[in-house]
Each structure stands twice: as C-alpha cells, then as structure tokens.
C-alpha positions as CSV (number, residue, x, y, z in Angstrom):
1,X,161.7,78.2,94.7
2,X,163.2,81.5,95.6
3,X,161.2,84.3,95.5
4,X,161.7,87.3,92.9
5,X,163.8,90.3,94.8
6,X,161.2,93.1,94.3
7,X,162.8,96.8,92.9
8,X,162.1,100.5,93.7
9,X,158.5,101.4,91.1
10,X,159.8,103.0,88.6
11,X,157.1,105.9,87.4
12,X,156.8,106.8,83.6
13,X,157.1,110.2,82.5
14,X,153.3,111.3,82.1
15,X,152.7,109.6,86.0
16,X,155.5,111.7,87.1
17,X,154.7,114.9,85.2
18,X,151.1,114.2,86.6
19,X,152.0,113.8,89.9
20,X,154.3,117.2,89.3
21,X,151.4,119.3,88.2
22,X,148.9,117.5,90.8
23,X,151.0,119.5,93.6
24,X,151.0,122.8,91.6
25,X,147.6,122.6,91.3
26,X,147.3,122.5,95.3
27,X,149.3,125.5,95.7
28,X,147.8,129.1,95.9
29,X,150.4,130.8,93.9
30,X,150.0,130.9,90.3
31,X,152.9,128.6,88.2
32,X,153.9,128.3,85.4
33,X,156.7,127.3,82.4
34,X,157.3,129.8,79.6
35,X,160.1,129.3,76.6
36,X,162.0,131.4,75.5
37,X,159.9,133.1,73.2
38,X,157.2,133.8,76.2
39,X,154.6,130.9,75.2
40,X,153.4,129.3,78.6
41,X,154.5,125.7,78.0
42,X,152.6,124.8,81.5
43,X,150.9,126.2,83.8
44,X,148.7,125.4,87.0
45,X,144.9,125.7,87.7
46,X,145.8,128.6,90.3
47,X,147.2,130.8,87.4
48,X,144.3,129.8,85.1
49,X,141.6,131.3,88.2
50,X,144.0,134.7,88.2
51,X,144.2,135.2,84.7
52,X,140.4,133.6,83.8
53,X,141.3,131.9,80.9
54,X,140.1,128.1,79.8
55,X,142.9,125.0,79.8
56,X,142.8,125.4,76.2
57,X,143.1,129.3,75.8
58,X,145.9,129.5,78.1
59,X,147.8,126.9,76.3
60,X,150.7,128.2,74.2
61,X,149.6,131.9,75.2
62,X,152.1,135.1,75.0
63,X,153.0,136.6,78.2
64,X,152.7,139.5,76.2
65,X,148.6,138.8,75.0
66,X,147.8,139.2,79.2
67,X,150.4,141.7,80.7
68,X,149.2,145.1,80.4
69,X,150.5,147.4,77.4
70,X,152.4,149.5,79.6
71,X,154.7,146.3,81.5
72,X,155.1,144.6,78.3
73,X,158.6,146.2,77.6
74,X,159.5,146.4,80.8
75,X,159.1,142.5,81.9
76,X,160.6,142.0,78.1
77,X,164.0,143.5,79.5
78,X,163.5,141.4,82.8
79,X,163.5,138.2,80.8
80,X,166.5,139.5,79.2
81,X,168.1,140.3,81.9
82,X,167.7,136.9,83.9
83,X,168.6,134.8,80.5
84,X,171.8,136.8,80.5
85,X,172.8,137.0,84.2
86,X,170.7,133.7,85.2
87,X,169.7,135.3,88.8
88,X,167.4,132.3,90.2
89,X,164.4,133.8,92.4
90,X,164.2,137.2,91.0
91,X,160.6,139.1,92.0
92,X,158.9,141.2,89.9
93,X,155.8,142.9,90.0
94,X,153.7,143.9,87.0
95,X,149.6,144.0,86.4
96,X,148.1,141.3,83.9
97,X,144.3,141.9,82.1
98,X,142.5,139.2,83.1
99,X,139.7,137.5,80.3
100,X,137.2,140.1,81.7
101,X,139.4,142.7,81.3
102,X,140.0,143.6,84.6
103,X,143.0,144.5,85.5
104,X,145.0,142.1,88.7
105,X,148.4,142.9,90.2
106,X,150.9,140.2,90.5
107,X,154.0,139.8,92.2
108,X,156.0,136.9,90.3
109,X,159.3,135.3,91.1
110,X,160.9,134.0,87.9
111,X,164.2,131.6,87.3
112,X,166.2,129.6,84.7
113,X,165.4,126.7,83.6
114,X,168.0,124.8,82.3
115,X,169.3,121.7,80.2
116,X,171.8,119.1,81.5
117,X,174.8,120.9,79.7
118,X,173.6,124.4,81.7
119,X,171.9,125.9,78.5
120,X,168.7,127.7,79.1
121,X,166.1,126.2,77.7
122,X,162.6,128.6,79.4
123,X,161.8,130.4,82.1
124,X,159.7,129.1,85.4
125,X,157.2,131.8,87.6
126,X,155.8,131.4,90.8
127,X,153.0,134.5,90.3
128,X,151.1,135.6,93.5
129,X,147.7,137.8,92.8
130,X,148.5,140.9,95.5
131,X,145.8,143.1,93.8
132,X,144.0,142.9,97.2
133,X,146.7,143.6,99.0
134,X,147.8,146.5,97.0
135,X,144.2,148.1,97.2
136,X,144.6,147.7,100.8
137,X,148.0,148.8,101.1
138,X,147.0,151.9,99.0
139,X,144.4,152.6,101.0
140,X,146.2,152.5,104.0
141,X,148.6,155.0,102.4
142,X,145.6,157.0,101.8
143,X,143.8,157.0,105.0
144,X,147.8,157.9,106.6
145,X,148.2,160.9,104.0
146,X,144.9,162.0,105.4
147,X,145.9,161.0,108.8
148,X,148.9,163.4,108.7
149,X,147.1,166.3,106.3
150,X,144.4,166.6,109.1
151,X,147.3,166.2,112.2
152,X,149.4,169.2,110.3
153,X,146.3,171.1,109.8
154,X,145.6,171.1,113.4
155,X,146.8,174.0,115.9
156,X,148.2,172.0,118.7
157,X,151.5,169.8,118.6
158,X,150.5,165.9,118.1
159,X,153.5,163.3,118.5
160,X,154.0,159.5,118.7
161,X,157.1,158.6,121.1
162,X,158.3,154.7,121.8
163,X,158.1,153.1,124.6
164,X,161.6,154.4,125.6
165,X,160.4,158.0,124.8
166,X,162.1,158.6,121.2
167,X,160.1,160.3,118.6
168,X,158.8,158.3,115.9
169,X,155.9,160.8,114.2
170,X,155.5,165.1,114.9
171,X,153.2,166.8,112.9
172,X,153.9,170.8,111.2
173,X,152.8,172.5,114.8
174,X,154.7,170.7,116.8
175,X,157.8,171.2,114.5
176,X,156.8,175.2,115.3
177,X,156.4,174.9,119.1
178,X,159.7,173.2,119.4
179,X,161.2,175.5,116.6
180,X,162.7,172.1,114.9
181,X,162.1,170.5,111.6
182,X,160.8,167.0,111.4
183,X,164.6,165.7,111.1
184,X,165.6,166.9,114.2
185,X,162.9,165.7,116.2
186,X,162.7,162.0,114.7
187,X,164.5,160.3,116.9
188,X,165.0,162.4,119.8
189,X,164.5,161.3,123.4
190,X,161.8,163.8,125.7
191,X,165.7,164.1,128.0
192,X,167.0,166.2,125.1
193,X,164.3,168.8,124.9
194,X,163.4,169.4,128.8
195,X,165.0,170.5,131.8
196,X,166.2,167.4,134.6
197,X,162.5,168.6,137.0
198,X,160.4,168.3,134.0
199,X,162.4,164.9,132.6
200,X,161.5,163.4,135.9
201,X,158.1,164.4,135.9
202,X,158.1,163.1,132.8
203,X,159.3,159.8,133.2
204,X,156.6,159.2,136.4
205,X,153.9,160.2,133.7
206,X,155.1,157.6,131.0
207,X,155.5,154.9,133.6
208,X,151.8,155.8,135.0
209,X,150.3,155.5,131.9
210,X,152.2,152.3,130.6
211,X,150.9,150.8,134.6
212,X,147.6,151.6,134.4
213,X,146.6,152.6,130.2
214,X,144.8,155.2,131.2
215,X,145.7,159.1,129.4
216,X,147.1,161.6,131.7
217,X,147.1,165.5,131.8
218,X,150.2,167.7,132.3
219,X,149.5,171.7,132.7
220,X,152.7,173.7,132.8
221,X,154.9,171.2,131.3
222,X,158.7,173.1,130.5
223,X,160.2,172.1,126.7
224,X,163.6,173.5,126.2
225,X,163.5,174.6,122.0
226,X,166.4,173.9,119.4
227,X,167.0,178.0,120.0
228,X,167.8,177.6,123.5
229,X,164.5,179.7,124.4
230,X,161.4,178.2,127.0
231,X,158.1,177.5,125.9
232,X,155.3,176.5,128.8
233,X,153.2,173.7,127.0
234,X,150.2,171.9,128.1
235,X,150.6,168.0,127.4
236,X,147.4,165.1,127.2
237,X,149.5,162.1,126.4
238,X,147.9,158.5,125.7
239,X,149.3,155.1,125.8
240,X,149.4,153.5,121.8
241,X,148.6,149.3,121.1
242,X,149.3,147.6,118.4
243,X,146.3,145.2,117.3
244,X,146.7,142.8,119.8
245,X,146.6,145.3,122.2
246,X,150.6,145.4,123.3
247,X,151.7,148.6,124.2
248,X,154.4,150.1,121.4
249,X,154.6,153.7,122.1
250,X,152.2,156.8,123.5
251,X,150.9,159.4,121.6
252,X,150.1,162.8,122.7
253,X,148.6,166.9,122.1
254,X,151.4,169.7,123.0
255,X,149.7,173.0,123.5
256,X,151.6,176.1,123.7
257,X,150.1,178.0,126.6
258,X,153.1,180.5,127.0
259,X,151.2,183.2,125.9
260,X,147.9,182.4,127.8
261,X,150.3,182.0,130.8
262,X,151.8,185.6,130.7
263,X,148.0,187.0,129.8
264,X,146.7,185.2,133.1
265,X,149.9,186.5,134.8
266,X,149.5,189.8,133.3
267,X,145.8,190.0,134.3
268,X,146.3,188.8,137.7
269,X,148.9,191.3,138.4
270,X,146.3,193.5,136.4
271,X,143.3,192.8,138.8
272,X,145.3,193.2,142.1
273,X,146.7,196.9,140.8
274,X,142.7,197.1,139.8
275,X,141.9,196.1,143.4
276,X,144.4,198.5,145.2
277,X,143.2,201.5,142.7
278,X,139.5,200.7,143.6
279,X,139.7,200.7,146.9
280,X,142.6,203.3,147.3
281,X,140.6,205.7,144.7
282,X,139.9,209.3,145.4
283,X,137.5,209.1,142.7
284,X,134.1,207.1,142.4
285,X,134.6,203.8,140.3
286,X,131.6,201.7,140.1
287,X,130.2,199.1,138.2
288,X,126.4,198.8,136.6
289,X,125.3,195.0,134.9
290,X,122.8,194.8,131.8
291,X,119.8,195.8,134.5
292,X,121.5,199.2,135.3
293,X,122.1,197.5,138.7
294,X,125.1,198.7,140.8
295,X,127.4,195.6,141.1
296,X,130.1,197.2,143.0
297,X,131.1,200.6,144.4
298,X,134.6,201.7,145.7
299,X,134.4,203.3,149.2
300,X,135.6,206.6,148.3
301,X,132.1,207.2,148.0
302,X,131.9,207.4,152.0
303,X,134.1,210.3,151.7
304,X,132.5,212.1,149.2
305,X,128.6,211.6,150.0
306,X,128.7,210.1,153.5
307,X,126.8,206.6,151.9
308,X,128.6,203.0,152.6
309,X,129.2,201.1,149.2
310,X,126.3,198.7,150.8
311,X,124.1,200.9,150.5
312,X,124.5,201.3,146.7
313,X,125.1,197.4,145.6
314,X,122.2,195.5,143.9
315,X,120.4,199.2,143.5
316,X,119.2,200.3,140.4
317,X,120.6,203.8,139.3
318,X,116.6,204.8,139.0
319,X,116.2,203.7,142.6
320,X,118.9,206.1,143.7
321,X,116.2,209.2,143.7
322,X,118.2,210.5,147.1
323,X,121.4,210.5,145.8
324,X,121.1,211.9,142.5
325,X,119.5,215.4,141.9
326,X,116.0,215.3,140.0
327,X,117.6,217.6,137.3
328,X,120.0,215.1,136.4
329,X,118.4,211.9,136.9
330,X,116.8,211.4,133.5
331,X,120.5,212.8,132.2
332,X,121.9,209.6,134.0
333,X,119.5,207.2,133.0
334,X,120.3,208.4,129.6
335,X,124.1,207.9,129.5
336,X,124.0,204.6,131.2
337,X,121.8,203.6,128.2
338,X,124.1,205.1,125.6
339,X,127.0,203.2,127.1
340,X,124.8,199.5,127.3
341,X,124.2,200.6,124.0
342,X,128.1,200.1,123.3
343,X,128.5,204.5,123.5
344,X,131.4,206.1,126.2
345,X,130.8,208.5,128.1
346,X,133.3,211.6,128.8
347,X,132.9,214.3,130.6
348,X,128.8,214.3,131.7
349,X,128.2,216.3,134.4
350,X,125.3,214.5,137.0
351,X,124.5,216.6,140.0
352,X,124.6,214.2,143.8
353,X,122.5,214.7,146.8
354,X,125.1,213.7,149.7
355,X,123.6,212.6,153.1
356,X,123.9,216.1,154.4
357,X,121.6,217.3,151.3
358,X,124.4,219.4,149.8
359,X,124.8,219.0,146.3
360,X,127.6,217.6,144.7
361,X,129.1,218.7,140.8
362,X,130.2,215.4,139.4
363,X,132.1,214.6,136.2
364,X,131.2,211.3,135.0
365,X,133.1,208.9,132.3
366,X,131.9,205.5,131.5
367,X,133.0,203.0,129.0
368,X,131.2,199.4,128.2
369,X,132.1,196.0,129.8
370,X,133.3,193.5,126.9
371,X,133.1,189.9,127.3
372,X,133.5,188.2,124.0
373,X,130.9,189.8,121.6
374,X,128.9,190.9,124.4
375,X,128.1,193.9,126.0
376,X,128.0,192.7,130.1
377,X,127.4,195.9,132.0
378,X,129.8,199.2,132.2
379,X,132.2,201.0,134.4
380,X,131.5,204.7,135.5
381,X,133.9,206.8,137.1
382,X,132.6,210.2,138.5
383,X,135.0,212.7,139.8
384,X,133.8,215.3,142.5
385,X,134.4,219.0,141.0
386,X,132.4,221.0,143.2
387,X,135.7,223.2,144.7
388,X,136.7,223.5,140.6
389,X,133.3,224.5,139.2
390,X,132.6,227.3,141.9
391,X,136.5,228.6,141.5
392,X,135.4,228.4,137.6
393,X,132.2,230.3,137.6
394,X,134.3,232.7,140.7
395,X,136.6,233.2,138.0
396,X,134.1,233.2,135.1
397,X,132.5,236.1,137.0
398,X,136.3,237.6,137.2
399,X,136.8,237.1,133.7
400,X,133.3,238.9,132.7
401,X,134.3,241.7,134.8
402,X,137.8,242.2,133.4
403,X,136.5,242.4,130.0
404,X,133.5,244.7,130.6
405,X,136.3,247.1,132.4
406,X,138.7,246.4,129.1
407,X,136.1,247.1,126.7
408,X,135.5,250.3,128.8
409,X,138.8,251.2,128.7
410,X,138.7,250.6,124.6
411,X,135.7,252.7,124.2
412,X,137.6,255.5,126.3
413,X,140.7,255.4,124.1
414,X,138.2,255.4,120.7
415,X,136.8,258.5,122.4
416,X,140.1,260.1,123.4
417,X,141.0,259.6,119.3
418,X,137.4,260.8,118.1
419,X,137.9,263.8,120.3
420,X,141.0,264.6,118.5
421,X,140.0,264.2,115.1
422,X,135.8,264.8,115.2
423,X,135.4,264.8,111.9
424,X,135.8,260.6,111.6
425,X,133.9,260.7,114.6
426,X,132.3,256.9,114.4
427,X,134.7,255.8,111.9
428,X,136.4,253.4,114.5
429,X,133.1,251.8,115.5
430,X,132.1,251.4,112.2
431,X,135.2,249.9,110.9
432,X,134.9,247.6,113.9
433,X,130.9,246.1,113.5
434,X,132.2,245.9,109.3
435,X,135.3,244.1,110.5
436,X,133.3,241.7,113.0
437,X,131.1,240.7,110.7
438,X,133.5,240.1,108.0
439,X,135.3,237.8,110.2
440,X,132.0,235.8,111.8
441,X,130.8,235.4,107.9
442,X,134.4,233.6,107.5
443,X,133.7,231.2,110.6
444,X,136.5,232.6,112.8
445,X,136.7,231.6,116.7
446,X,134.6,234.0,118.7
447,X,137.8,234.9,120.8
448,X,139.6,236.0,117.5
449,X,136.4,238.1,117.2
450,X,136.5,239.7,119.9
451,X,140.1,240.5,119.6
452,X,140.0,241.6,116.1
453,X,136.6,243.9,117.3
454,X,138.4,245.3,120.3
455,X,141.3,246.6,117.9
456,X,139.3,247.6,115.3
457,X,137.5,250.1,117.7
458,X,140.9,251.8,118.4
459,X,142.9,251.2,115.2
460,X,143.4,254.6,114.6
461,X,144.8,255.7,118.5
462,X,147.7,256.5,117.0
463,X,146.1,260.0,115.6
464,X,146.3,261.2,119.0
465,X,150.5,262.4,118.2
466,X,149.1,264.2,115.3
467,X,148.2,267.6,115.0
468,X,144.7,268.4,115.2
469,X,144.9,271.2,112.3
470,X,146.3,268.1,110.1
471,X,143.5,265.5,111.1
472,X,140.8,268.4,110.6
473,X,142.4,269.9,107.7
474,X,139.6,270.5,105.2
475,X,141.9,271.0,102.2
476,X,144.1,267.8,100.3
477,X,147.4,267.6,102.3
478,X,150.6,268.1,101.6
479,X,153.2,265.4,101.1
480,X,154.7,266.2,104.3
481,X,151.9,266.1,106.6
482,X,150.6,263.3,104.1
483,X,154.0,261.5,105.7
484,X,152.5,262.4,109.3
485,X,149.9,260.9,109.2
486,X,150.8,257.9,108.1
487,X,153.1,257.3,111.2
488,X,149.7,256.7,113.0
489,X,150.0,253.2,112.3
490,X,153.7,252.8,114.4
491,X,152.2,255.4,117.2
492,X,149.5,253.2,117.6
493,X,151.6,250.5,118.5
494,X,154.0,252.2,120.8
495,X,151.2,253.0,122.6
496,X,149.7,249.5,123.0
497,X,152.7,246.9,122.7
498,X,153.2,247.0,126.7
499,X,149.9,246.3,127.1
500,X,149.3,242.7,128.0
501,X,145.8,242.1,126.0
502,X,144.7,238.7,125.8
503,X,144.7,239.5,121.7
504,X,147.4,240.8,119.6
505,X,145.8,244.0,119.3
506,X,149.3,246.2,119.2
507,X,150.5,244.0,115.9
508,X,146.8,244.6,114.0
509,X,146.8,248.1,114.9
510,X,150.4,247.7,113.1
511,X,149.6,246.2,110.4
512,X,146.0,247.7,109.3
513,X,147.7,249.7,106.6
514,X,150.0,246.8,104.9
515,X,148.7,245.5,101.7
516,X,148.6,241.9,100.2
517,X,151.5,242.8,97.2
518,X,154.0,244.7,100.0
519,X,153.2,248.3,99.0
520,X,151.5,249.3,102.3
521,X,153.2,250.7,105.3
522,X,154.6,251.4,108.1
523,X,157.0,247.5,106.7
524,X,155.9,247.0,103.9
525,X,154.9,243.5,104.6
526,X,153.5,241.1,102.1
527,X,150.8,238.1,102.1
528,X,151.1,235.5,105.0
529,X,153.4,237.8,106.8
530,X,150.3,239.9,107.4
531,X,148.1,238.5,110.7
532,X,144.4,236.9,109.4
533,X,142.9,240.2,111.9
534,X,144.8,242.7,110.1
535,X,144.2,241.6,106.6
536,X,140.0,241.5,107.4
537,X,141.2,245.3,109.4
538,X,142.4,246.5,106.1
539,X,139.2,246.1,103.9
540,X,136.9,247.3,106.6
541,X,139.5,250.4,106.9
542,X,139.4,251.2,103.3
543,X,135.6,250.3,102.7
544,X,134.2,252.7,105.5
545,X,137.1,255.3,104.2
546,X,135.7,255.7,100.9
547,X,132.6,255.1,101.8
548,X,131.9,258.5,104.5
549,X,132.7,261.9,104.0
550,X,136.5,263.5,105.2
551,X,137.1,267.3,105.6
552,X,139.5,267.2,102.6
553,X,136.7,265.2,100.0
554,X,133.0,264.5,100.0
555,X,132.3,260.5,100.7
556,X,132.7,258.5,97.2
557,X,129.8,255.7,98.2
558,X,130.0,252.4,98.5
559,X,129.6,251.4,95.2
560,X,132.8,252.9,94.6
561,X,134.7,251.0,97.8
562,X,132.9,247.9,96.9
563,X,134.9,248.5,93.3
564,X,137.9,249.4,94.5
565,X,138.4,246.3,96.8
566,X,136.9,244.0,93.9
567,X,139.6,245.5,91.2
568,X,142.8,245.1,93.9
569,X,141.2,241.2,95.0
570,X,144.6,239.4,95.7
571,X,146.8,242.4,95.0
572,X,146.5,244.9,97.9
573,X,143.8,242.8,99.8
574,X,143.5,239.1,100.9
575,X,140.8,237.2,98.5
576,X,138.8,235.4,101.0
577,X,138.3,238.9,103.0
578,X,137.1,240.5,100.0
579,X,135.0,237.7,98.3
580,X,133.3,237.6,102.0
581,X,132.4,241.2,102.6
582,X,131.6,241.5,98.9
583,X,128.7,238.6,99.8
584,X,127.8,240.8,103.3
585,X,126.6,243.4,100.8
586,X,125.4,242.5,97.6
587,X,123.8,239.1,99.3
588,X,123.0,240.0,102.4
589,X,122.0,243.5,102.8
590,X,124.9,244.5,104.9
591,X,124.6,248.4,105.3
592,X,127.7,250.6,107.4
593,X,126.5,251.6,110.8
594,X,125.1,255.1,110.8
C-alpha cells in the first residue's frame, strides 16, 4: 500500500498569532497595534514594563490616557499626518506617564497598517524607552555648557585642533588673542595663522607629541592675527584620546606674553642703563635691605671719601661711626627708618667723615624698594655739596652785608628827608614799623616785608625838591603850594626808579597816595592796579598823618584816623588792610612808635 504524501503544517490563526507575539515579547523595544481611534489593539510585554500597566489595563487603552497632556495634540497631528501621507517608519519622540506617574521618554517609530485593497485599517509602533539616555545626554550637555562657561571664563586661550591641525573648539580668550571670532577660527589650519619658522616648529611639536603622548612646552611661540599684527604667545599643548585611548586631536593653553616680553625687554635694557649709571655715577647710589644693611655701593664713593665700595657692603649704617659725623648719625638712622617705613626722603642733609677726616656736606634722597606688597629695603642717593654750601653761606655772608649797607643807605636818605622837613621828623619810621606790622598780621612773605619796610622808611624822599618854607609852613597852604607838594609822590620815584632794589620800592613810593575808588594821585589808579605794598603804605600813611601833630594843625588822635579809615573801608582803602590794622589796635594793643 502506498504511503500518504505528507503536506507543509498548516498553523491556525491563534498558533500563528501566538507564535507572532511570542517574538515581540523577546524583543527589547516596546510594540504595539493601535486603530484608528488610538485604542492599543496589541501590544507586547516590553511596552507593558515601560508604561507599568497590567495585561488587562493596557488592553483597549487610549494612547491619549498615557502620553503626557502636553504631546497629546502634537502625536494627534502625527497620526494624521501618517494616515494621510502613509510614510512607513516615521520616528517620533514624545514622553508617556507611566502607572506610577512617572514620567519616561520614548522614541517610537510608527507605520500603516493596511488591508488587502490598500485601506488603512490601524497604526503599528515600535516604541524604545530613551529616558536614560536623554538624562545622560542632557547631562552631557550640561557638564559641556559648564565645560565651555569655565574655558571662556578663563584668561588664557584653550583650543582643540585634529590630528591634521584644524580647529575644532576655541574658547572667548583665544578668539581675543587671535582678534577672530569663533567662525573664523573653526576650521582653520595652525599654517594659516603663523609664519613658515613657527609652522615648522610647529609641525615637529605635533608629531612629538602624537610619537611619544607626552604634553610639550613652547615659549615664544609667533601667531600671525586676522589684523595682520604679531602677538608672542606661550603654548602647553597635549595630545587628546577618545575612550579607547586613539588619538583624535590635541588640546592646548595659548598665553599671550607679548606684553610680559616687552616688560622683560624693557627692564633688561632698564637694568643695563641702571648698571652703566651706577657705576658711571658722580653721585653716591647705594642700596640698604630691611636690616639697614648696605647691599651695594657705587664706586664714586672712592672719589668722594677715599673708601672702596667693600668696605661699605654687608655694613650696617649704625656701624659706619667713621664715616658719618656724630651730629648726623641719629639724623640718618632716622630717615632710613622713615623710608623702611614706606616715607621718601628729599633733600636731608648728613654730614661724612672722609678718610682724610675732612667733612663732607651731603644731600641725601631715598625712596623705598617695592616688591609686590612689600617693602624690601631702599635706595639712597647722596650728592656731595660741600663747594655749593660754602659758596652759599660765602654768598649768604655777601648777601647779609649788602643789605646791612642798603638799609644804611635807606636810613641816610630818611635822614636827608627829616632834615628837610623836621617837623615829621620820625614820621617815615613810624609809617614803616605801622606798615610792617600791618603786612606780617596779613601773613605776607618776609621778603615782601622787608621790601615794603625799606620803602616805607623813605616814602616821602620826594620832599627833598620841595621848599623847606612849604614843608615847615605853620599856616594851611595854599592851593598852589597844596599842588607842590603833592608832586612828592612822582619826585620820589625819579629819584629811585634807576635804582636796582631787589623790591619795587620806586612803584610804592609811586603809588602811596592812590586810593582804592581812583581819586588819589599822582594816576589816579584804581583797585588791583594798585601794588598789595602800596595799598598797606597808604593806611599806615594816613593813620600816622592824622594821628601826630603838623606845623599847619595840632594832631587829631587816633581815634579819629582809626574812623576815618573804618568810614572809607573799600572806597579809598583796600578792606583787608583796614580790617587788619583795625585788629592791631583795638585787639592787640598796637600803639604808633614814639
């Protein structure tokens, strides 16, 4: 009997659609079948573990009851959008609430699903749970937004180049050093920004570090900048791995040291010109630490005292009892205090003992020695002024004699006047003392004293050209010789303009007879236009005036000048001169000189 032919197994439909879900429920990736209304039709165990939900809860469930409220619409119109257009293996991503509540990110790729005739009939998704990965992923974009805040915080230049030396990452400084924005730079080879010496030396460094993955050093490293302009930079450039350790690319710090360069240049040049001037000095520069110890000494000090610098260095300026005077050596232990102390020091005079025991006038200056915040020692230059302080006091001695034989010659002309017109005898000496003492109350340099005292005493010298009868007239005078008398004032100064005073005694002899409001004579001169000397001159004048007796009228007091100069305060005299010899006597007991 022949044997049956045996067909292919022929599976029903619930061994077939258990076989089917079997394999989704191996796969990682969430599945599942939606209709067109959203309702999960079926669905694998892999989905029921992401969304947390029993066989039975998640059977015939809304996409809308577990996507969050705020991707509801917006997977709505992705549904839409693939019934319409039919796009098989579209992604989206959208976060689900899980049973718990939680919240899960999912990444889902959804497709048609359709009948025999090419009707849709639901909706197929393949859904991955990336919540993990998007927590990483956003806190790798965190860590690199920190990454780069702290790299374009930093002062120095940091860049990533490839292997081929293209720029693939600069931070804000480095955009500054190369005067380039981030744009520019992204892609530009090291060749482009440095000359062909530095591109070479360059291209031994990268090939160094690739050989041996160890970081190198660069000091004066050249960049060329997008302006065309030179920058000297300082590189320290590293070799970059990716995680299993294959090099990708190096990274590096840029310093700008041009300025640093031209400072060390600057001071070097600066130290060499210090050197030549030390040693070439025809002063004494030397140099004292914290301890008042001498740390160095230029050797003009063997041409002024006869000592080698040796014989100074590591000495303290206490232990230096033959070389500087006992009179001045608590003076210089002082000073050097004062400037260790953060003082300077101009113009101290210190008294040396040079080897021959002469003495020796120095002028000392000394500043501080700054290093950081710190005071470190100071620097004290003393100048030999022996020759100039003897020709000063020689011509101090001159002076003194020249103005004992000037104020001689004053006191002969007041006499010469007095002699001529003996009834004001002491009139000039006493309108000089009121006149000085006006102008010391006021705080006026004692040279202007002195000047205004010396014409004072012969303010009236012009009298002489008058007729004695006139000046000794014991009856009022006439308007003529009232006229005559007043060209004293312009005599007086004929007489003295040739003279060469060191004070412009000729002008206040001038001017003693102006007044404040331009009524005065000889010019009729007003305010400011009269000199400070001649304007104090004019008060005295008219206070001693009025205040002793004339041949013509018995003296009117004191009282009465004091009123006289109070009532015409800023119209015939100046304020200030008034107010102050107002003060001389009615505060201080001034009394006229008998």
């Amino acid at each position: 009997m022949k044997e049956k032919k045996q067909g292919k197994k022929q599976f029903t439909k619930n061994e077939v659609l258990e076989r089917y879900k079997s394999i989704l429920d191996h796969i990682e990736d969430g599945y599942c079948e939606l209709d067109l209304a959203g309702n999960i039709i079926l669905f694998n165990d892999s989905l029921r573990r992401i969304l947390g939900y029993s066989v039975e809860e998640l059977t015939g469930m809304n996409y809308r009851q577990y996507i969050s409220p705020e991707n509801v619409q917006r997977v709505y119109e992705f549904f839409h959008e693939l019934y319409l257009t039919g796009t098989p293996g579209k992604l989206i991503d959208y976060e689900v609430i899980t049973k718990d509540g939680s919240r899960r990110a999912v990444e889902a790729s959804v497709s048609v699903i359709r009948d025999a005739s090419g009707v849709p009939i639901r909706f197929r998704s393949l859904s991955r749970d990336v919540t993990e990965r998007k927590r990483s992923e956003e806190e790798l974009r965190k860590s690199e937004e920190k990454y780069r805040t702290i790299l374009d915080a930093i002062e120095e230049g940091y860049f990533e180049v490839d292997l081929t030396g293209n720029f693939t990452f600069v931070n804000n400084h480095l955009q500054k050093i190369a005067d380039a924005t981030r744009e520019e730079l992204l892609g530009m080879n090291y060749l482009q920004y440095t000359n062909p010496e530095t591109a070479k030396e360059m291209y031994h460094v990268f090939n160094t570090i690739y050989r041996t993955g160890e970081p190198v050093k660069i000091r004066n490293f050249e960049i060329i900048r997008m302006n065309g302009t030179k920058r000297i930079c300082e590189l320290s450039v590293a070799l970059m791995r990716d995680a299993k350790g294959k090099p990708i690319g190096f990274r590096g710090i840029n310093r700008d040291v041009t300025d640093r360069e031209q400072a060390e240049s600057s001071l070097r040049e600066n130290e060499e010109k210090y050197r030549l001037s030390f040693e070439n000095a025809s002063d004494v520069i030397c140099t004292i630490d914290r301890d008042m110890k001498i740390t160095s000494i230029s050797p003009s000090v063997k041409k002024i005292l006869d000592y080698e610098p040796k014989e100074f260095v590591e000495r303290s300026i206490e232990a230096l009892t033959n070389i500087i005077a006992p009179e001045s050596m608590d003076a210089a232990l002082s000073y050097a205090l004062k400037v260790l102390n953060g003082e300077d020091i101009r113009g101290a005079i210190i008294i040396f003992i040079a080897r021959d025991r002469t003495k020796k006038i120095g002028e000392v200056s000394a500043s501080p020695i700054i290093r950081g915040s710190m005071i470190v020692g100071a620097i004290v230059i003393a100048r030999d002024i022996t020759d100039r302080k003897l020709a000063e006091d020689a011509l101090g001695d001159s002076l003194k004699n020249l103005r004992r034989a000037l104020g001689a010659t004053i006191q002969a002309m007041a006499m010469a006047v007095e002699t001529r017109d003996p009834y004001t005898a002491g009139h000039q000496r006493r309108v000089a003392d009121l006149a000085r003492s006006i102008a010391t109350e006021m705080g006026l340099p004692r040279e202007q004293i002195d000047g205004l005292r010396m014409a004072s005493t012969i303010h009236d010298i012009g009298k002489i050209s008058i007729p004695a009868e006139i000046l000794s007239k014991p009856s009022k005078l006439t308007d003529l010789e009232f006229k005559l008398i007043k060209t004293h004032a312009q005599s007086g100064y004929d007489m003295l303009k040739d003279v060469e005073f060191p004070w412009p005694i000729a002008r206040v002899v001038l001017e003693h007879h102006e007044r404040m409001n331009g009524t005065g004579y000889p010019n009729g001169l007003k305010g400011e236009q009269i000199l400070l000397e001649s304007r104090i001159l004019m008060v005295a004048d008219v206070v001693e005036a009025m205040g002793s007796h004339r041949p013509y009228r018995p003296a009117k007091g004191i009282e009465s000048a004091l009123e006289e100069i109070s009532k015409n305060r800023a119209t015939l005299y100046d304020p200030s001169v008034v107010d102050t010899c107002l003060s001389l006597f009615n505060e201080k007991g001034y009394k006229l000189v008998s």
